[in-house]
C-alpha positions as CSV (number, residue, x, y, z in Angstrom):
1,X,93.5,50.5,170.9
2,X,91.5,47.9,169.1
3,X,92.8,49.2,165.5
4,X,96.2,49.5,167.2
5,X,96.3,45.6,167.9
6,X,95.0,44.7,164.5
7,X,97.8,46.7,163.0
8,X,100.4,44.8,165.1
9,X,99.3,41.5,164.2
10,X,99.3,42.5,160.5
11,X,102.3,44.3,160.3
12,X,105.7,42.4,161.8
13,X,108.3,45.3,161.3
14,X,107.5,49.2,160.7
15,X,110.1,50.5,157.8
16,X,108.2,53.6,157.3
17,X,105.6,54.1,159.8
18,X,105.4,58.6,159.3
19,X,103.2,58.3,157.0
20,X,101.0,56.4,158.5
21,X,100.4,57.4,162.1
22,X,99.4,60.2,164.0
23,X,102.9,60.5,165.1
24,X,102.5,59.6,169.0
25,X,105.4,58.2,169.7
26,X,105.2,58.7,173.8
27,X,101.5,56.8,173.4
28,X,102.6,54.1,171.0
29,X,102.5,50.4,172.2
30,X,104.6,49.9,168.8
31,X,108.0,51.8,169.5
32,X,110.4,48.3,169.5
33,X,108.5,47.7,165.9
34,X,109.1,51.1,164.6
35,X,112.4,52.1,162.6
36,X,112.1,55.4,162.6
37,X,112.1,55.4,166.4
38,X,114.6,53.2,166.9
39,X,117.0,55.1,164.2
40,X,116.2,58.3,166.0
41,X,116.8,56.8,169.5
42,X,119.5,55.1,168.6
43,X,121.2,58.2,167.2
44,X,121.1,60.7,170.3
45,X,122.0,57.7,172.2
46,X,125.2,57.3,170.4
47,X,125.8,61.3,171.2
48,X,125.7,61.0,174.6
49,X,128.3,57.9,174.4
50,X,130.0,60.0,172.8
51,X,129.6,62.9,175.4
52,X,128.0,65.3,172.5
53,X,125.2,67.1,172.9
54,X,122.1,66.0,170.7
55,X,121.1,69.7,170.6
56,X,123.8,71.4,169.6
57,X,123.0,72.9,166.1
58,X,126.5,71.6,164.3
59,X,125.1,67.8,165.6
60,X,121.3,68.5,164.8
61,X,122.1,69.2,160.9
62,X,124.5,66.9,160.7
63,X,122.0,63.7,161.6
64,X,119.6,65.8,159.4
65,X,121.7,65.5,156.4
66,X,121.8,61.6,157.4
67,X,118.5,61.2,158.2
68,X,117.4,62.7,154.7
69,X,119.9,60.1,153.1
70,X,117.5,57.6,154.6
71,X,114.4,59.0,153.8
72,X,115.6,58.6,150.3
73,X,116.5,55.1,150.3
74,X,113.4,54.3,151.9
75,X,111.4,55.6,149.1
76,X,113.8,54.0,146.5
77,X,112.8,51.1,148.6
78,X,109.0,51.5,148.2
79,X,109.4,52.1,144.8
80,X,110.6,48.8,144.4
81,X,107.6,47.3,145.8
82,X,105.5,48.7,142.9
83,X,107.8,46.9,140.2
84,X,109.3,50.0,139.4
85,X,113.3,51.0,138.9
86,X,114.0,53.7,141.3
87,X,117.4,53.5,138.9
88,X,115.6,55.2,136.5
89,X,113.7,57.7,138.1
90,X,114.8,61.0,139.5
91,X,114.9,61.4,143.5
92,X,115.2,64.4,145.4
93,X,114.4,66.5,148.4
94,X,112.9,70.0,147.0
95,X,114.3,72.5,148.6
96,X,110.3,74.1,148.4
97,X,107.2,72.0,149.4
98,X,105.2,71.2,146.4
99,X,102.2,72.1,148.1
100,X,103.6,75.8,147.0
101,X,102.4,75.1,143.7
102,X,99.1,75.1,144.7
103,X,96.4,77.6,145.8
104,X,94.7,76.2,148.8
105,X,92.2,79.0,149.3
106,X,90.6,78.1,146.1
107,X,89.7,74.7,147.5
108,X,86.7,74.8,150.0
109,X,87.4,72.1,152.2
110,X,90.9,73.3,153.0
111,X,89.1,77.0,154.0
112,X,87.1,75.2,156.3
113,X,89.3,73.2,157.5
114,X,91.6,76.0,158.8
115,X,88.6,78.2,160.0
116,X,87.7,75.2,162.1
117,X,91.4,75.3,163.3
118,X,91.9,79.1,164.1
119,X,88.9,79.1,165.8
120,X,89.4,76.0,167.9
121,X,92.6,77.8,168.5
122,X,91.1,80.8,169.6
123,X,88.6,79.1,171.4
124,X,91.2,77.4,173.7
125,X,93.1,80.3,174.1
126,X,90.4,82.2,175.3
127,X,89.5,79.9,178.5
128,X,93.2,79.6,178.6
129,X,93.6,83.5,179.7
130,X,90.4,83.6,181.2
131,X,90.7,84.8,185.0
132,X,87.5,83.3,186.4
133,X,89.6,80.8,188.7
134,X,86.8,78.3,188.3
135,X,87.0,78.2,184.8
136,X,91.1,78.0,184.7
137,X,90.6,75.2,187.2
138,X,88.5,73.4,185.3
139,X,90.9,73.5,182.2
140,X,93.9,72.9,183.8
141,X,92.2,70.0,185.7
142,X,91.9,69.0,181.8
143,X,94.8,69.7,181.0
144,X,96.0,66.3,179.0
145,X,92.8,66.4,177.1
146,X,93.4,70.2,176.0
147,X,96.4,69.0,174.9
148,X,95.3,66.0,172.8
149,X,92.6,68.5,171.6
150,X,95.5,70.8,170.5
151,X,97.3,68.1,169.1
152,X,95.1,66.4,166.3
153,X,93.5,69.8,165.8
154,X,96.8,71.0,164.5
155,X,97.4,66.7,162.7
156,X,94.6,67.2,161.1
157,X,94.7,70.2,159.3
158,X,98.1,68.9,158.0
159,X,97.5,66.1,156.8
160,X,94.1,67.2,155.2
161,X,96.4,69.5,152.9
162,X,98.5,66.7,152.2
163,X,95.6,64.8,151.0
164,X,94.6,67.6,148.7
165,X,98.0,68.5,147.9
166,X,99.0,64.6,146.6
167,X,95.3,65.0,144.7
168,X,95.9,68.3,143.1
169,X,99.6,67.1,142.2
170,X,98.2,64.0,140.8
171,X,95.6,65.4,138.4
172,X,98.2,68.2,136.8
173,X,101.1,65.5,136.7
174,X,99.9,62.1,136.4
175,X,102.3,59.6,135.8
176,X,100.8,56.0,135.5
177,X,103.8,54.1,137.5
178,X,103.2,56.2,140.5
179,X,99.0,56.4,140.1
180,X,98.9,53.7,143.2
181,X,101.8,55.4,145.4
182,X,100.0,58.6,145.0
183,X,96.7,57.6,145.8
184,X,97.5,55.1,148.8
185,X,99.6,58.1,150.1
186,X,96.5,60.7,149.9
187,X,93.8,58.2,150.9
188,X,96.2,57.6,154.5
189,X,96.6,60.8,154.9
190,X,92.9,61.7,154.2
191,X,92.1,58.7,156.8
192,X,94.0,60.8,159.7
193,X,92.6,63.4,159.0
194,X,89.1,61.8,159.1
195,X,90.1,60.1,162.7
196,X,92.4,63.1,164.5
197,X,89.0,65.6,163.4
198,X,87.2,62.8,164.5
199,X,88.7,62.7,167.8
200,X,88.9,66.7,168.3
201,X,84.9,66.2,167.9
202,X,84.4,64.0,170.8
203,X,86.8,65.4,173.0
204,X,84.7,68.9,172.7
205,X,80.9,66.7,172.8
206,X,82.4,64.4,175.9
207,X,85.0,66.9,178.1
208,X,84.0,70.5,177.3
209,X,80.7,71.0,178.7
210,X,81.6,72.0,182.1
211,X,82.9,75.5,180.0
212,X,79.5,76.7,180.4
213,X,79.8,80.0,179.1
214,X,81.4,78.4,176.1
215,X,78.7,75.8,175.2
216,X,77.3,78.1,171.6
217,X,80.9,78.6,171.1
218,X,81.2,74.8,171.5
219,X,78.4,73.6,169.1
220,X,79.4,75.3,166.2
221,X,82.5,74.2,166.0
222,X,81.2,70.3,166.2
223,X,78.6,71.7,163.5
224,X,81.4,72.9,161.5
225,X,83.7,69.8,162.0
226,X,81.0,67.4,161.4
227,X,80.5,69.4,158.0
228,X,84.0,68.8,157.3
229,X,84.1,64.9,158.2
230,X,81.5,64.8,155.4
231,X,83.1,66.2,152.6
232,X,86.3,64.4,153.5
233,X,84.0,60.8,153.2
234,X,82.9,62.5,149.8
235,X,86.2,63.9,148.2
236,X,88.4,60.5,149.5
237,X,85.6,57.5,149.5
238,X,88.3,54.8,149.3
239,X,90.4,56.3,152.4
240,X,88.5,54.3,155.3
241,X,90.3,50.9,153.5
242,X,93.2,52.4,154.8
243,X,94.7,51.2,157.6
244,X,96.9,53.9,159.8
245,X,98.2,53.7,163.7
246,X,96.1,56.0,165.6
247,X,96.2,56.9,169.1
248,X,93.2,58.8,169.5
């Protein structure tokens, strides 16, 4: 909360606030600040003015279409903040993820990194369809903090590969204008990642001990993500300048 209110004093109005966050909307004390929310409440709003449904597939696509209008002009808008002419540059939503272009399993940090997550995965899933009814007491007794767990378990491991993916992409097609784009966008997302693996750490020191059966299980996944909070300090050293919105 305290990183929260720094952020707010700093920052009067959100334009782009995705990239940055962990993506909490229902937790965030910054919703009137954010456009993005406010676009995207303001829009299914209007549909039920209009007695639409929000849902319906024809209406969904439709404010997709829009909405990736204005994800464009929002980067045309960024670009302009690094002295560049967006004019001149060629913008455009690929219809594959440029993270496609790379081979993940060839980087270590990423295998780890999604180890960590299956097993986590498995992990929970295993107490989940566990019939001791002390056990499935006890988690869903927990079940807010399972949820958080499952949550930035999941965040993390996304925005890790986006780190690695904007590094990668930068190295094999550096252009000079966009060097400081690139690399503020790969250290924030190499900052969440650092915080939401962070957070999955001490929810499983602090709220998972009671699984007593699970407690080996336990520890080597905190061995395992502590490994992988290191390497992130070492492969992105300039990402805890960063300043994000997280929840955790």
């Amino acid at each position: 909360m305290k990183e929260i209110e720094k952020t707010k004093k700093k920052i009067s109005y959100f334009k782009n606030p995705f990239n940055y966050c962990d993506h909490r909307c229902e937790k965030c004390s910054l919703i009137d600040k954010c456009e993005i929310y406010q676009k995207s409440f303001s829009q299914r709003l209007s549909h039920i003015i209009k007695d639409e449904d929000p849902d319906d597939p024809m209406v969904f696509f439709s404010d997709l279409k829009d909405n990736f209008k204005n994800i464009v002009e929002l980067i045309k808008k960024e670009i302009k903040k690094y002295g560049l002419d967006p004019k001149k540059m060629e913008i455009k939503i690929s219809k594959n993820s440029f993270y496609q272009e790379f081979n993940f399993k060839k980087i270590p940090i990423w295998q780890k990194s999604q180890e960590f997550k299956t097993e986590l995965n498995s992990l929970l899933e295993d107490i989940f369809t566990q019939e001791d009814e002390e056990i499935r007491d006890i988690f869903f007794k927990k079940q807010e903090i399972v949820e958080e767990l499952d949550w930035y378990n999941n965040f993390f491991s996304e925005v890790l590969t986006r780190a690695l993916a904007i590094k990668k992409f930068s190295l094999i097609k550096k252009e000079d204008s966009l060097t400081k784009i690139q690399e503020k966008e790969m250290n924030i997302s190499a900052r969440l990642s650092f915080q939401s693996l962070e957070k999955c750490q001490k929810i499983l020191k602090n709220d998972f001990l009671e699984f007593s059966g699970y407690l080996n299980w336990i520890e080597n996944l905190i061995i395992k993500n502590r490994s992988i909070l290191e390497e992130i300090e070492t492969k992105f050293p300039d990402s805890y300048k960063e300043m994000t919105i997280f929840h955790g």
